[in-house]
N, C-alpha and C positions, 0 to 999 in steps of 0.2 A: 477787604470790606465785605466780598460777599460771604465771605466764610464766620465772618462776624455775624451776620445778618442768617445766615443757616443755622448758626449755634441758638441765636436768638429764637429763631422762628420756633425750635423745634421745642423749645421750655416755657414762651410766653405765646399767647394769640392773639398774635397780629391782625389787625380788622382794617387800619387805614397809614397811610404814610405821606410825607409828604420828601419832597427834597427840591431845592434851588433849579429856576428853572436852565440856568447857568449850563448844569452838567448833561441838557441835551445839544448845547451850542458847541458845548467844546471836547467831547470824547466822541469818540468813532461808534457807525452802526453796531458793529462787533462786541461794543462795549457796551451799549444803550439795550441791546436785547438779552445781553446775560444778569443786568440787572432789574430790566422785565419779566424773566422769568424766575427770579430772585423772587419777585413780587408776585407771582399768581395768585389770582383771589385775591388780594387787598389792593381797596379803592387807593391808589396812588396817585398823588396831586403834585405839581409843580409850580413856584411863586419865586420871584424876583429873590433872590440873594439875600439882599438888605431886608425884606420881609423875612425871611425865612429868621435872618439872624434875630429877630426882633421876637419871634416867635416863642423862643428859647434863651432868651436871657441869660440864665446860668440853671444848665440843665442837670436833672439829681443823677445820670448816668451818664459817661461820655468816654466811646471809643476813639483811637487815637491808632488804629495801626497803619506801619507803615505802608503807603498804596502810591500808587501816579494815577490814579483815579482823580479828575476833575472836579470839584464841588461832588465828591461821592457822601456828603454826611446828611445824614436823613430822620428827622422826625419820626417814630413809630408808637401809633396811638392803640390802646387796647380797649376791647368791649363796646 
């Protein structure tokens, strides 16, 4: 995922993201600071699961690789 999210970053501008507050309960510090620094500069916010899912309904772009990343799927909003 973060290589997904580096491919992204580098050809759209990222300004804010969001992601399930889920995937700070359940992956390791290890894990939670490589996709903070994934994030530099953009305002990144965390909301309950079920929120989040609600958020995105049926989203017009959707990555899908394979990862053991916990709740790694994340909202990215531009401008």
């Amino acid at each position: 995922m973060l290589q997904v999210l580096a491919a992204v970053r580098a050809n759209f501008v990222v300004t804010e993201a969001c992601m399930a507050e889920e995937f700070l309960k359940n992956n390791n510090p290890a894990t939670r600071r490589a996709f903070a620094r994934a994030f530099a500069g953009v305002k990144l916010t965390h909301e309950p699961h079920v929120e989040f899912k609600r958020r995105v309904p049926a989203p017009s772009v959707s990555f899908v690789p394979a990862i053991s990343v916990q709740y790694a799927n994340m909202v990215l909003v531009s401008g």
